[in-house]
C-alpha positions as CSV (number, residue, x, y, z in Angstrom):
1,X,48.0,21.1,56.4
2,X,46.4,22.0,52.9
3,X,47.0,25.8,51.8
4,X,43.6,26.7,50.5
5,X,45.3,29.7,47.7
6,X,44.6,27.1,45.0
7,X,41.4,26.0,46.2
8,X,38.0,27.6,44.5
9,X,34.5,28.0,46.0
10,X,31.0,27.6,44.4
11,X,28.7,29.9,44.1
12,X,25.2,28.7,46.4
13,X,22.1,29.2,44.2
14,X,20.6,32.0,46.2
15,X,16.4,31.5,46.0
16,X,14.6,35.6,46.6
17,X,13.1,34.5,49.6
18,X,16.8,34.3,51.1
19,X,17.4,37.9,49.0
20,X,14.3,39.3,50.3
21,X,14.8,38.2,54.3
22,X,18.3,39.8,54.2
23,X,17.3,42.6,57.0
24,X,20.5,44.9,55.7
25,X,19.4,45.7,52.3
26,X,16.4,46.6,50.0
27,X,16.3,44.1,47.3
28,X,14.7,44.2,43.8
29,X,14.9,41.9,40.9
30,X,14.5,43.2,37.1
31,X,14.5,41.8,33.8
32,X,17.4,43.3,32.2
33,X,20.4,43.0,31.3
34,X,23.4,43.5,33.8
35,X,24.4,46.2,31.4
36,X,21.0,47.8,31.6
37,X,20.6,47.7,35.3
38,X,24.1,49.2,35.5
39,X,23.1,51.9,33.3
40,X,19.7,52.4,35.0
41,X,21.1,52.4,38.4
42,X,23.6,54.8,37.4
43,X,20.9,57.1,35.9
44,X,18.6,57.2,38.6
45,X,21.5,58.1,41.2
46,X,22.3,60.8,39.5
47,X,18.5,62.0,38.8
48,X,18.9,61.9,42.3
49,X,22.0,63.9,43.1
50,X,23.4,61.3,44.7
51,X,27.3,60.4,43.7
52,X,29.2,57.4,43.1
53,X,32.1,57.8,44.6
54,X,33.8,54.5,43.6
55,X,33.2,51.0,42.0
56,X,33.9,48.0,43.3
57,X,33.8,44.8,40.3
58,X,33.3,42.0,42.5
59,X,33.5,39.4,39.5
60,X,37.5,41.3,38.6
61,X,38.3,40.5,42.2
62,X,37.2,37.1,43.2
63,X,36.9,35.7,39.9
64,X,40.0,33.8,40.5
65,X,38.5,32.1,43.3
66,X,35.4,31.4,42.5
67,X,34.1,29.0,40.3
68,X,31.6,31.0,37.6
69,X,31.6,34.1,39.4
70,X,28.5,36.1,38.1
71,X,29.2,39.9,37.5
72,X,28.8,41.9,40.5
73,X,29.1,45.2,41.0
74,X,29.8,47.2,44.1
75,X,28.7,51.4,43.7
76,X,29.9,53.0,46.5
77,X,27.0,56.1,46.9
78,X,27.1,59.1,49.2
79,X,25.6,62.8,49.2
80,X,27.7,65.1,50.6
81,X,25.0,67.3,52.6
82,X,23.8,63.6,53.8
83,X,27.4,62.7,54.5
84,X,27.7,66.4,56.4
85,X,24.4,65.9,58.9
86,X,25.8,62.2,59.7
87,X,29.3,63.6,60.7
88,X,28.0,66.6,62.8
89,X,25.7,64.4,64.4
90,X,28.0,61.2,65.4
91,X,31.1,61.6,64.1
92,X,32.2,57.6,63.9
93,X,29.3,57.5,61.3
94,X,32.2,57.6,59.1
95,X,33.0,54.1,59.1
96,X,29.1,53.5,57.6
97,X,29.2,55.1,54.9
98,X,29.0,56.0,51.6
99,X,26.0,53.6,51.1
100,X,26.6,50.2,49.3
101,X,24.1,49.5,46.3
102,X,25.5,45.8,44.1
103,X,24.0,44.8,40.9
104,X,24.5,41.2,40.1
105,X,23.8,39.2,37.1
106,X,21.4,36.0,37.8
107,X,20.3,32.7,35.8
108,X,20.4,33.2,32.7
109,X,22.0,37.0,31.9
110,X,18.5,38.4,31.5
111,X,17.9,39.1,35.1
112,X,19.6,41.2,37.6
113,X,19.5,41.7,41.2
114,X,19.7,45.6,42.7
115,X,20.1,45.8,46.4
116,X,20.3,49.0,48.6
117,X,21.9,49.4,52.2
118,X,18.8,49.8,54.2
119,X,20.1,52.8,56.3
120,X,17.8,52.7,58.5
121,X,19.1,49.0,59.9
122,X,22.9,49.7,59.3
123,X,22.5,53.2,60.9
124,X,20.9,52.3,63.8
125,X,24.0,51.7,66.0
126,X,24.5,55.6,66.4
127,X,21.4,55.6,68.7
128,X,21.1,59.2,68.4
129,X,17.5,60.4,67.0
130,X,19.1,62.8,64.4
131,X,21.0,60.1,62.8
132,X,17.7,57.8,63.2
133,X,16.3,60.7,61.0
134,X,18.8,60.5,58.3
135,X,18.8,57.0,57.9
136,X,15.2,56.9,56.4
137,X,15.2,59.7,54.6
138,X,18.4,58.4,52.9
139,X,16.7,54.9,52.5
140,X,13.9,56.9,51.0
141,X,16.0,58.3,48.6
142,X,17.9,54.9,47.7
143,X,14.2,53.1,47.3
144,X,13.5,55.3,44.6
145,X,16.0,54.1,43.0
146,X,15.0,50.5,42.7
147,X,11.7,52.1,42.5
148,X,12.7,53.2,38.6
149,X,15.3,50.7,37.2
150,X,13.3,49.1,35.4
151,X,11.3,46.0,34.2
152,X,10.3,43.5,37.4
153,X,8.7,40.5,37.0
154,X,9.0,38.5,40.1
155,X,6.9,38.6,43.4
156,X,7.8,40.5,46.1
């Protein structure tokens, strides 16, 4: 049997139709730099209040296994009064969140791709109306977000 530790896998050419059908997430595509969007992103969470509570660099970690690996970013986001309601209101809503928002670089390093958790998809397994509440108000939050990156050029 072949140990598949030295092996590495392509990266599938991912067309926006696929990006925008992804039921999960709120996607967005900008003209900008990945360093831009990073720094937009960043700036618009915290115009928001909302905190980054870590950073996950997809590209550091998998690079070694995939074959031109992009840069990807992972920001793990949360408010804490959001974070609060969810736990008094189902307390396993731990394990969903903070929310996920990646940035990753595309085609030819001058566009990006920003896409949000959509809360109110990944939330809906509490069943209980309070969290159903929550879950669009934060996705109304994170939509403003992509709302004010930046530049977009490409059909929705």
């Amino acid at each position: 049997m072949e140990n598949g530790k030295d092996k590495t896998k392509e990266i599938p050419t991912q067309d926006y139709s696929e990006s925008m059908n992804t039921r999960y997430c709120v996607t967005e595509r900008y003209n900008l730099t990945f360093g831009e969007a990073v720094k937009n992103v960043k700036n618009q969470l915290d115009r928001l209040g909302l905190d980054i509570v870590s950073e996950f660099d997809v590209k550091e970690y998998l690079g070694a296994k995939m074959k031109d690996m992009p840069k990807h970013l992972i920001l793990l986001v949360c408010d804490q009064d959001t974070a609060a309601d969810l736990i008094a209101n189902d307390i396993q809503m731990g394990i969903l969140f903070p929310c996920n928002v990646t940035i990753k670089e595309l085609e030819d390093e001058s566009v990006v791709e920003v896409s949000m958790e959509d809360t109110s998809v990944t939330w809906s397994s509490s069943l209980k109306k309070d969290v159903e509440e929550i879950a669009k108000k934060t996705k109304g939050n994170l939509k403003k977000v992509l709302d004010n990156i930046g530049r977009t050029n490409f059909k929705l």
